[in-house]
TORFIBA-411613 format. One record per residue: residue number from 1; x, y, z of N, C-alpha, C, CB in turn; chain. Coordinates in nm, 4 decimals. Each point is the difference from the previous one (the first is absolute). Last residue first. Glycine has a CB too. Example, Ala and Ser with C-alpha at 12.3 -4.5 7.8 and 13.67 -1.06 7.14 Angstrom:
<atoms>
+-----+----------+----------+----------+----------+----------+----------+----------+----------+----------+----------+----------+----------+--------+
| num |   n.east |  n.north |     n.up |  ca.east | ca.north |    ca.up |   c.east |  c.north |     c.up |  cb.east | cb.north |    cb.up | chaine |
+-----+----------+----------+----------+----------+----------+----------+----------+----------+----------+----------+----------+----------+--------+
|   2 |   1.2850 |  -0.2250 |   0.7080 |   0.0820 |   0.1190 |   0.0060 |  -0.0770 |   0.1090 |   0.0730 |   0.1184 |  -0.0628 |  -0.2145 |      A |
|   1 |  -0.0894 |  -0.5092 |   0.2075 |  -0.0890 |   0.1190 |   0.0000 |   0.0900 |   0.1200 |   0.0000 |  -0.1892 |  -0.1173 |   0.1246 |      A |
+-----+----------+----------+----------+----------+----------+----------+----------+----------+----------+----------+----------+----------+--------+
</atoms>
This chain:
<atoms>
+-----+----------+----------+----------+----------+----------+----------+----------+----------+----------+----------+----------+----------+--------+
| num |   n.east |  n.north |     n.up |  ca.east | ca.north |    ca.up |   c.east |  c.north |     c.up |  cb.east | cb.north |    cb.up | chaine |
+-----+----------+----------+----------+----------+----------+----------+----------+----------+----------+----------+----------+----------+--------+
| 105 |   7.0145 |   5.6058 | -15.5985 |  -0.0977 |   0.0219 |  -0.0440 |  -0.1541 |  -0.0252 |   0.0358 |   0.1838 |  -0.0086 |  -0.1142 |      A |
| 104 |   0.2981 |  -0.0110 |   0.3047 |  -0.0518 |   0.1376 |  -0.0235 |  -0.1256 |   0.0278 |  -0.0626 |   0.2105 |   0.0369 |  -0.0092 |      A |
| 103 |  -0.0794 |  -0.5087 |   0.1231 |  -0.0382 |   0.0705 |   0.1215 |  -0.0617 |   0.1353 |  -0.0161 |   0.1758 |  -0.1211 |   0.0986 |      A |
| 102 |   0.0635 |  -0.1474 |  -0.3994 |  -0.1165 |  -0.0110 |  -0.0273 |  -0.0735 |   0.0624 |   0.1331 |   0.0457 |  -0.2045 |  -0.1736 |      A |
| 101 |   0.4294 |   0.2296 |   0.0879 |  -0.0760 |   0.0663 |  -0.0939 |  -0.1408 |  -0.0532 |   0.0299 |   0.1914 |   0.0293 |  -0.1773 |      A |
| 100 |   0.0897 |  -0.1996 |   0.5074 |  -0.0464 |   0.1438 |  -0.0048 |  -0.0392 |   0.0831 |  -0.1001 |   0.1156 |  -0.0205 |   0.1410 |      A |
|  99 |  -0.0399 |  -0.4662 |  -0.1557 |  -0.0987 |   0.0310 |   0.0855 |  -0.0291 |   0.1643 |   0.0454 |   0.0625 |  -0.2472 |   0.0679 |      A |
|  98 |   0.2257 |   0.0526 |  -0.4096 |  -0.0836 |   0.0280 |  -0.0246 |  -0.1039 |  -0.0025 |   0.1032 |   0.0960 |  -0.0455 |  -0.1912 |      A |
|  97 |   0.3084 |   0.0038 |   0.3287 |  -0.0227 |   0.1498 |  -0.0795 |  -0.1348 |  -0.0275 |  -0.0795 |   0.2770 |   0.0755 |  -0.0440 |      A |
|  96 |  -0.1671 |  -0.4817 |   0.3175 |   0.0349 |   0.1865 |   0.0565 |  -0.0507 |   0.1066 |  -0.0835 |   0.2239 |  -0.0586 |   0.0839 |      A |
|  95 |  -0.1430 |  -0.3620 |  -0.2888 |  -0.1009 |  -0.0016 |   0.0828 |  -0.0453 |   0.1741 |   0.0698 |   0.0971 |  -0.2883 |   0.0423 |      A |
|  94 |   0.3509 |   0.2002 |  -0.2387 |  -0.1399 |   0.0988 |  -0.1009 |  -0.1301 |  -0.0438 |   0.0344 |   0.1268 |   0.0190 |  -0.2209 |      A |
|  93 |   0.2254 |  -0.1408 |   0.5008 |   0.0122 |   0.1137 |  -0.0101 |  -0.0905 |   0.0628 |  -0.1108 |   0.2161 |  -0.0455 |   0.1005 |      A |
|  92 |  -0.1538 |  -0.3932 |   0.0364 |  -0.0612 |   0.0554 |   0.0956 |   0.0154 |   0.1647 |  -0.0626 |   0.0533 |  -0.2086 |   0.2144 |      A |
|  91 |   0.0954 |  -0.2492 |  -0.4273 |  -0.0858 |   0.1133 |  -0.0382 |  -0.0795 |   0.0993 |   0.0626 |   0.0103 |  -0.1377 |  -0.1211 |      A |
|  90 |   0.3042 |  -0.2884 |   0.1774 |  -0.1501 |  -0.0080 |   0.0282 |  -0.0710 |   0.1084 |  -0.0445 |   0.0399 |  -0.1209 |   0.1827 |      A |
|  89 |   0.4655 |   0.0568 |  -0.2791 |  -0.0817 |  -0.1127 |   0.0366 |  -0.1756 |   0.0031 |   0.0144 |   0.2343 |  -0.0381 |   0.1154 |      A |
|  88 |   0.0179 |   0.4135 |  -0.2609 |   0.0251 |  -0.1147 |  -0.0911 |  -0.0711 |  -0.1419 |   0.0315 |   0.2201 |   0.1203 |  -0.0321 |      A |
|  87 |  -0.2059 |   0.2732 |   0.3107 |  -0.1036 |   0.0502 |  -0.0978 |   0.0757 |  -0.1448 |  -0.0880 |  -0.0672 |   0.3479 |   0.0148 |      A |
|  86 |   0.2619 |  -0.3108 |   0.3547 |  -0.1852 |   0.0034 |   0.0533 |  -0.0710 |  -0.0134 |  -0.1524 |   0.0031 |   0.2092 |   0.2492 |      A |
|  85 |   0.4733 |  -0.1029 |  -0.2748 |  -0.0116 |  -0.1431 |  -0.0132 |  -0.1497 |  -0.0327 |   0.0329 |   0.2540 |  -0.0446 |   0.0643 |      A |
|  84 |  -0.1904 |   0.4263 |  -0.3203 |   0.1085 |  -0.0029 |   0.1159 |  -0.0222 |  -0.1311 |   0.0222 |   0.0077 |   0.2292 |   0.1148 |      A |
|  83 |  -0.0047 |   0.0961 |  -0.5212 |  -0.0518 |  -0.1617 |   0.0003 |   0.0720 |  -0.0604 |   0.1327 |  -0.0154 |  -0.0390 |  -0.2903 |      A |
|  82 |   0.0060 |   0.4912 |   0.1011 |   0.1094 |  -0.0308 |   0.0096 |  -0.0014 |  -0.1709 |   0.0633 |   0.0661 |   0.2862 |   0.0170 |      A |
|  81 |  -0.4631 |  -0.0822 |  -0.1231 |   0.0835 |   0.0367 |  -0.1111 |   0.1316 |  -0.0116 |   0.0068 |  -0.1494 |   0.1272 |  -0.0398 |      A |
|  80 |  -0.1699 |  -0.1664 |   0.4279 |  -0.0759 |  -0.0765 |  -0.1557 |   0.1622 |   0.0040 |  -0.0937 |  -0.3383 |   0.1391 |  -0.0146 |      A |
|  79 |   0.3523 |   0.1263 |   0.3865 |   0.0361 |  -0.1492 |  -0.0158 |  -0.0024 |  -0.0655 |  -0.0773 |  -0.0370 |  -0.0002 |   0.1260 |      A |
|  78 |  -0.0934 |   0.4634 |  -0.1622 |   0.1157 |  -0.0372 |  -0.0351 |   0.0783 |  -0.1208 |   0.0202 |  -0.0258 |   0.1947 |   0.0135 |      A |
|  77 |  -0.4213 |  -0.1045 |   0.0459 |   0.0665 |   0.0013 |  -0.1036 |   0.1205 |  -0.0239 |  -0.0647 |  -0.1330 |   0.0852 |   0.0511 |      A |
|  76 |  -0.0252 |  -0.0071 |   0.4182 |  -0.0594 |  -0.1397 |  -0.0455 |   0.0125 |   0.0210 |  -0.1682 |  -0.1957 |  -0.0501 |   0.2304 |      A |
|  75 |   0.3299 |   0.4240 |   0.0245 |   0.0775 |  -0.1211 |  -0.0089 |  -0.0526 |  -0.1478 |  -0.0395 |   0.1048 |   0.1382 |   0.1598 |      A |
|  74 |  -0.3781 |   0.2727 |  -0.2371 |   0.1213 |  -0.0046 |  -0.0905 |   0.1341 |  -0.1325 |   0.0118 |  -0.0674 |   0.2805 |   0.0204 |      A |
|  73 |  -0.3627 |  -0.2558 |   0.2611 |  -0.0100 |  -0.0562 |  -0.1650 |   0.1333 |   0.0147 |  -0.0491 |  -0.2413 |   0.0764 |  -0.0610 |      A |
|  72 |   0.2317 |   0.1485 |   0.4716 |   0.0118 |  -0.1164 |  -0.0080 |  -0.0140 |  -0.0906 |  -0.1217 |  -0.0501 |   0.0644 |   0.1987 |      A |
|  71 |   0.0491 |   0.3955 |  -0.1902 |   0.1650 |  -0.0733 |   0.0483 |  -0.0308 |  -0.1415 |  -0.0150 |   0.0950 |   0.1705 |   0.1998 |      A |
|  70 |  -0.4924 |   0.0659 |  -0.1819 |   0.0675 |   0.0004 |  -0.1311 |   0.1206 |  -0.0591 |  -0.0269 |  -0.1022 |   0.1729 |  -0.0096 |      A |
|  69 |  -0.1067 |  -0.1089 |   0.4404 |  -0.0970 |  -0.1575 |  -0.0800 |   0.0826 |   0.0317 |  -0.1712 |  -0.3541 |  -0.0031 |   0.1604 |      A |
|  68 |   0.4575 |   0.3191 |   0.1469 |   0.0451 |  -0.0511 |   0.0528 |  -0.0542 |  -0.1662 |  -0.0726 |   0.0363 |   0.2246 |   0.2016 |      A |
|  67 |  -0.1815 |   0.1854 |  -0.2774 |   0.1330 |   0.0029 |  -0.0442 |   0.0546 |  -0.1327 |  -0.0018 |   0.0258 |   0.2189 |   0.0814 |      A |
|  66 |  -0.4300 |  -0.1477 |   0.1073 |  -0.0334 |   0.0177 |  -0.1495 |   0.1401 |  -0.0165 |  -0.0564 |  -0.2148 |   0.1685 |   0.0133 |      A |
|  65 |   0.1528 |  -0.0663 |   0.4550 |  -0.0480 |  -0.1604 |  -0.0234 |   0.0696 |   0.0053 |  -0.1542 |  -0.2794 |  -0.0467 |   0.1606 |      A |
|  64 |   0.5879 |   0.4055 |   0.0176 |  -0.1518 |  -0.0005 |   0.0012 |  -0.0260 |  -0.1600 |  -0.0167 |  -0.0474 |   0.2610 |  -0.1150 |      A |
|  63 |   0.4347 |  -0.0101 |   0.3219 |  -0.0110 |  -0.1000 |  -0.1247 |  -0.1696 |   0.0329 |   0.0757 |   0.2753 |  -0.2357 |  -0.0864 |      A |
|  62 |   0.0311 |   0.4170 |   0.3874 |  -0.0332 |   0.0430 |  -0.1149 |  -0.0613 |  -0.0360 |  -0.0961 |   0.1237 |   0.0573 |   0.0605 |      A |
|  61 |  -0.0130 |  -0.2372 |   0.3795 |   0.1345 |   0.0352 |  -0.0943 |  -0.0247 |   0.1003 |  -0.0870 |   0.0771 |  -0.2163 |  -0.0032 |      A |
|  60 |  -0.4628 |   0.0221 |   0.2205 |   0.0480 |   0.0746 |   0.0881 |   0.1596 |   0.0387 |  -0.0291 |  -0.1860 |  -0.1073 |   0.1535 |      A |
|  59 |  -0.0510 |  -0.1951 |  -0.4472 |  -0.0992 |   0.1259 |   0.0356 |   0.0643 |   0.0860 |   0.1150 |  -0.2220 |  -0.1408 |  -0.0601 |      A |
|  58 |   0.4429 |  -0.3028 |   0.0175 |   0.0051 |   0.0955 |  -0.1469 |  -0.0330 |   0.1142 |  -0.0047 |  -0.0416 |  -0.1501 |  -0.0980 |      A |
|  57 |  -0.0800 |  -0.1042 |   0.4718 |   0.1212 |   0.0394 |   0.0076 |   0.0672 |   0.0442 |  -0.1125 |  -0.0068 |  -0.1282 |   0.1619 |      A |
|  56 |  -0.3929 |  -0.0492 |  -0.1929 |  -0.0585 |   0.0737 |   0.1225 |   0.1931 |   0.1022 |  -0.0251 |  -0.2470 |  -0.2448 |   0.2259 |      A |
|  55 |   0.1536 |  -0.1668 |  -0.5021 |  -0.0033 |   0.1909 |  -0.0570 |  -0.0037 |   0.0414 |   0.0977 |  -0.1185 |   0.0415 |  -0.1863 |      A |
|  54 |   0.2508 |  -0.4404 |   0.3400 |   0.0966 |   0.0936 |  -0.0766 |  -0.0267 |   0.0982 |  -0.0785 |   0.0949 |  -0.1542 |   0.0076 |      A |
|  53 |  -0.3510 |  -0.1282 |   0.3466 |   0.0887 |   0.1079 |   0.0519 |   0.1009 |   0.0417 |  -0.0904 |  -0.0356 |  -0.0802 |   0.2109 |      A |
|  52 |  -0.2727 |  -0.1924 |  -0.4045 |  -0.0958 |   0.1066 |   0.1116 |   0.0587 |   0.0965 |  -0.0255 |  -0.0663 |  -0.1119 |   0.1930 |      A |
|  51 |   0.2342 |  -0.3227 |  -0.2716 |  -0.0132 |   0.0932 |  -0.1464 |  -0.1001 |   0.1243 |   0.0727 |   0.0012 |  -0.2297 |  -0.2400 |      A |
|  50 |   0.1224 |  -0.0535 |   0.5673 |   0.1257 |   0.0213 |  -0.0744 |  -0.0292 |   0.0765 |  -0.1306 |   0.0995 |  -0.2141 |   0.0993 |      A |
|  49 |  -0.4501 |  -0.0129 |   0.1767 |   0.0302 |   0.1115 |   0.0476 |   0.1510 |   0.0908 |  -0.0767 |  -0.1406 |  -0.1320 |   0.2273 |      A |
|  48 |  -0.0548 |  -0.2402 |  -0.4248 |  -0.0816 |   0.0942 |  -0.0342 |   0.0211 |   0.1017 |   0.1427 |  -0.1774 |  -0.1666 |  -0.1793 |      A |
|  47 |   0.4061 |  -0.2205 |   0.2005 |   0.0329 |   0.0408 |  -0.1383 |  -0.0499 |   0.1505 |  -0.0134 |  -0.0226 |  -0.2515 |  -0.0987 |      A |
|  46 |  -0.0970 |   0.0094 |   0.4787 |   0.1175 |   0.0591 |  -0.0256 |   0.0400 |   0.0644 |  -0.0963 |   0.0286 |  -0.1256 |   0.1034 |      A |
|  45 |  -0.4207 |  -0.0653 |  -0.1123 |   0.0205 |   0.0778 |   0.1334 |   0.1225 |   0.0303 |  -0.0239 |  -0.1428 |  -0.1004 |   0.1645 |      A |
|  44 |   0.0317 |  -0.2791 |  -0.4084 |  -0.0867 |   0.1329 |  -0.0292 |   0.0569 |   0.0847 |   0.0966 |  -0.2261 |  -0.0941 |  -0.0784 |      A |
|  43 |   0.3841 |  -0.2615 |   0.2688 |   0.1187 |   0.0501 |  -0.1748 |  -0.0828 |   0.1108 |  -0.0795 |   0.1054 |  -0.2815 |  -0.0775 |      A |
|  42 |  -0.3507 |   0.0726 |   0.4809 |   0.1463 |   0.0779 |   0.0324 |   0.0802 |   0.0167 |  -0.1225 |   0.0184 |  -0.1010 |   0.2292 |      A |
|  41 |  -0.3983 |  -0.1531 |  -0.3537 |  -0.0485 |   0.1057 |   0.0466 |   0.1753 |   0.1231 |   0.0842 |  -0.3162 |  -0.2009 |   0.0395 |      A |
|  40 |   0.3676 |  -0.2125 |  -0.2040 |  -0.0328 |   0.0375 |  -0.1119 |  -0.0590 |   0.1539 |   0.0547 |  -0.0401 |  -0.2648 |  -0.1314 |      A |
|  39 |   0.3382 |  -0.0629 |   0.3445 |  -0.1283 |   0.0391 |   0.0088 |  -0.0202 |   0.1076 |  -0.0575 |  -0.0231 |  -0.0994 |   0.1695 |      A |
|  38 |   0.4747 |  -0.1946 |  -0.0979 |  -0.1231 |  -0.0720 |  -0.0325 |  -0.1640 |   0.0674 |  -0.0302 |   0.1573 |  -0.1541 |   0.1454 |      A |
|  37 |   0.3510 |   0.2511 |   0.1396 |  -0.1674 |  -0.0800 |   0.0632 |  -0.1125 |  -0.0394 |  -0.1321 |   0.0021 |   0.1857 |   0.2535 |      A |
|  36 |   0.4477 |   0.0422 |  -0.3419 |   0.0018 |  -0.1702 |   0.0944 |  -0.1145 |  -0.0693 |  -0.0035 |   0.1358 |   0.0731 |   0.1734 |      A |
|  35 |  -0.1659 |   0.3429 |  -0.3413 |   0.0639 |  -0.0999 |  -0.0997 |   0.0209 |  -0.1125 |   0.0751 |   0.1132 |   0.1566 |  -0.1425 |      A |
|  34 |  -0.2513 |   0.1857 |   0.3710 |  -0.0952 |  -0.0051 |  -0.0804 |   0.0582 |  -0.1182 |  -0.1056 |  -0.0915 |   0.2652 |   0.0497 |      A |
|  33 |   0.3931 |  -0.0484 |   0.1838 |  -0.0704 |  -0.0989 |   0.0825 |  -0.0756 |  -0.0598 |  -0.0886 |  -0.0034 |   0.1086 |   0.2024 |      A |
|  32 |   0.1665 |   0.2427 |  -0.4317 |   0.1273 |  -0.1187 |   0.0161 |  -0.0596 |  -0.1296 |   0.1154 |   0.2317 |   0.2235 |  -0.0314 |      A |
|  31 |  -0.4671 |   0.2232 |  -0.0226 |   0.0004 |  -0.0943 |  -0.1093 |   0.0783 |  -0.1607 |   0.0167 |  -0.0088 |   0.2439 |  -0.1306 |      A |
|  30 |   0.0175 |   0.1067 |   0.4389 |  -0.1553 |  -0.1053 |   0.0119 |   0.0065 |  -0.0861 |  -0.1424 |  -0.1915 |   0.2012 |   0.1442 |      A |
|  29 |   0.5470 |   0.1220 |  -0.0997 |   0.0482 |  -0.1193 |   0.0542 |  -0.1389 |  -0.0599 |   0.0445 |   0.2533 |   0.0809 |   0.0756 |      A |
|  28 |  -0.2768 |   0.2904 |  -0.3433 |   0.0726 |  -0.0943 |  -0.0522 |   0.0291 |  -0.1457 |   0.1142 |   0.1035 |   0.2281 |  -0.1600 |      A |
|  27 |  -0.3441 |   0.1514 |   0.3024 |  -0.0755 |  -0.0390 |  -0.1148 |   0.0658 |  -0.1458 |  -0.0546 |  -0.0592 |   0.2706 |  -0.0602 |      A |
|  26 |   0.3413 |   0.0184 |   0.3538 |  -0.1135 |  -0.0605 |   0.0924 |  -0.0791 |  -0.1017 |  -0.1097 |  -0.0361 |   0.2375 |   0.1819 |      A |
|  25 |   0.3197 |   0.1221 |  -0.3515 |   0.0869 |  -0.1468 |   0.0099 |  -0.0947 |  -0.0954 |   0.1145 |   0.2875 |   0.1271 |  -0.0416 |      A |
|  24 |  -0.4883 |   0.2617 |  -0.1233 |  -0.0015 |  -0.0738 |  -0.1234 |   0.1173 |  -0.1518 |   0.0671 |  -0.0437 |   0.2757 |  -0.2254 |      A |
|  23 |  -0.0897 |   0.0860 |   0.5402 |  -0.1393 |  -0.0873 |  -0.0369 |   0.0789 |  -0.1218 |  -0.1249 |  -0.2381 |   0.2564 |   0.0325 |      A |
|  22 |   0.5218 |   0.1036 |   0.0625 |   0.0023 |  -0.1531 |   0.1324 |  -0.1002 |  -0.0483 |  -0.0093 |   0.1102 |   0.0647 |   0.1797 |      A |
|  21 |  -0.0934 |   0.2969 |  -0.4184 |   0.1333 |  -0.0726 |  -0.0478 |   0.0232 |  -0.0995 |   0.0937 |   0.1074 |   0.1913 |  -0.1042 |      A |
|  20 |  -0.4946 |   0.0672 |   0.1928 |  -0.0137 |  -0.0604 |  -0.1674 |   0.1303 |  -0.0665 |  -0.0357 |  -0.1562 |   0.1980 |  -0.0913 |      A |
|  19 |   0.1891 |   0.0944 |   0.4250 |  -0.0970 |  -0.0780 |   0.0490 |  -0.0262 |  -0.1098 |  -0.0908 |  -0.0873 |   0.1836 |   0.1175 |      A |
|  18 |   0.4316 |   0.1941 |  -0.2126 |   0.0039 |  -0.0885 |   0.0908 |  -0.0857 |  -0.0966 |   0.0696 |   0.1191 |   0.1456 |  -0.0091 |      A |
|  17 |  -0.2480 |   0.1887 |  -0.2610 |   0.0198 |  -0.0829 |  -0.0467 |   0.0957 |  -0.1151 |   0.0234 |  -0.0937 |   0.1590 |  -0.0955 |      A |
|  16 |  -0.1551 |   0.1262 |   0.3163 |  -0.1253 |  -0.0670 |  -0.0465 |   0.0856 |  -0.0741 |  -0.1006 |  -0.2222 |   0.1727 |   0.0411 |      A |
|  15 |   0.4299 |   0.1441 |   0.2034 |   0.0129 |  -0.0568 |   0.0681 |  -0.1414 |  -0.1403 |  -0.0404 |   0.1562 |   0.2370 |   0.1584 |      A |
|  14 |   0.0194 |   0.1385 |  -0.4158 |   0.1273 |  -0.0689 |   0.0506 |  -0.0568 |  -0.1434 |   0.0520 |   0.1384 |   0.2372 |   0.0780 |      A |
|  13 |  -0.4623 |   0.0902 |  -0.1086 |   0.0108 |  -0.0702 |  -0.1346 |   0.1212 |  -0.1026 |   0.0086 |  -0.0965 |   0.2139 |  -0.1328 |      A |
|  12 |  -0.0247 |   0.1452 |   0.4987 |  -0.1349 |  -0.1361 |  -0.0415 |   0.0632 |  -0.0857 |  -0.1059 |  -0.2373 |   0.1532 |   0.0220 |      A |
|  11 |   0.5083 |   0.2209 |   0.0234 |   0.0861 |  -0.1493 |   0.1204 |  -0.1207 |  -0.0651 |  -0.0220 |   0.1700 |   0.0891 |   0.2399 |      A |
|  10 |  -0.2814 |   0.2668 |  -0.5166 |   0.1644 |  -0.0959 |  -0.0494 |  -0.0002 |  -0.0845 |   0.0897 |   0.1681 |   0.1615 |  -0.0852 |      A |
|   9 |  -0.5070 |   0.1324 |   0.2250 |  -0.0559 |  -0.1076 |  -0.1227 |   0.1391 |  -0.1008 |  -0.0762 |  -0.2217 |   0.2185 |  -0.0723 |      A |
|   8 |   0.2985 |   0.0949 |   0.4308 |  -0.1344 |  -0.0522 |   0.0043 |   0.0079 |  -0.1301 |  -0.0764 |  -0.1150 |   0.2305 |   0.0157 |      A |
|   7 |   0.2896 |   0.1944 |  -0.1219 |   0.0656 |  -0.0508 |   0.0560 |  -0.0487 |  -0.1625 |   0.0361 |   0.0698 |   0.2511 |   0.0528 |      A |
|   6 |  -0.2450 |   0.1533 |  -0.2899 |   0.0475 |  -0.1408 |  -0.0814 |   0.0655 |  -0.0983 |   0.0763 |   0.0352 |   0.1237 |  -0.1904 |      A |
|   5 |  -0.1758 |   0.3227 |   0.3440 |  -0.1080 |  -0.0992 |   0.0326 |   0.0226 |  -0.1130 |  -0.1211 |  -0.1877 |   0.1897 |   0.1208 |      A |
|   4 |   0.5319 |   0.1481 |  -0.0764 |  -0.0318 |  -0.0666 |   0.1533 |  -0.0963 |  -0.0894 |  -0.0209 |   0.0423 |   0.1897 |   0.1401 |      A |
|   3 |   0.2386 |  -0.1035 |  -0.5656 |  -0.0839 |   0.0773 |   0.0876 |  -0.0529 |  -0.1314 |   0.1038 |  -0.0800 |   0.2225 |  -0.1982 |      A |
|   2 |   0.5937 |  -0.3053 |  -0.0075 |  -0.1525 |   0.0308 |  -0.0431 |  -0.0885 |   0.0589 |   0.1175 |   0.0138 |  -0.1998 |  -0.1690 |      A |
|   1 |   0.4159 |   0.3185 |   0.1882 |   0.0072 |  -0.0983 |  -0.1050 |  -0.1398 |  -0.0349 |  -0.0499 |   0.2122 |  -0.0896 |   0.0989 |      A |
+-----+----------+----------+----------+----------+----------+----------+----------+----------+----------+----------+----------+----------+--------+
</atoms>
């Protein structure tokens, strides 16, 4: 089915993304503390391990970074435009997006 020395590298990959799929529900529940407790620094940390482990785990699906930041504008567009409630009340979503147009430049 596939060659011997691909072998290897499928169960490495299986098994990196089984790692990453228990990092991300790990990630999430520091968050959810992180919310009790109040500390700005543990909500950095979490958060920013959670957006880590989802290109890491994008990149190892296939998805490139680059793809993967495109999806994202596109859904932050398409919130914008189907006027989700983030985006009516406080405008987080074209905050957002214009934080990644000005980033590219």
């Amino acid at each position: 089915m596939f060659p011997a020395d691909q072998k290897p590298g499928i169960a490495k990959n299986i098994k990196v993304i089984e790692w990453l799929k228990a990092d991300l529900m790990a990630s999430t529940s520091s968050l959810f503390k992180a919310m009790l407790s109040g500390s700005e620094e543990k909500l950095l940390d979490a958060l920013a391990s959670m957006v880590l482990t989802c290109y890491v785990l994008g990149k190892r699906l296939g998805i490139n970074f680059s793809r993967l930041d495109l999806r994202v504008e596109a859904k932050l567009r398409q919130g914008i435009d189907d006027d989700h409630e983030v985006e009516k009340w406080y405008k987080d979503l074209s905050s957002l997006l214009k934080y990644f147009i000005d980033k590219k430049r």
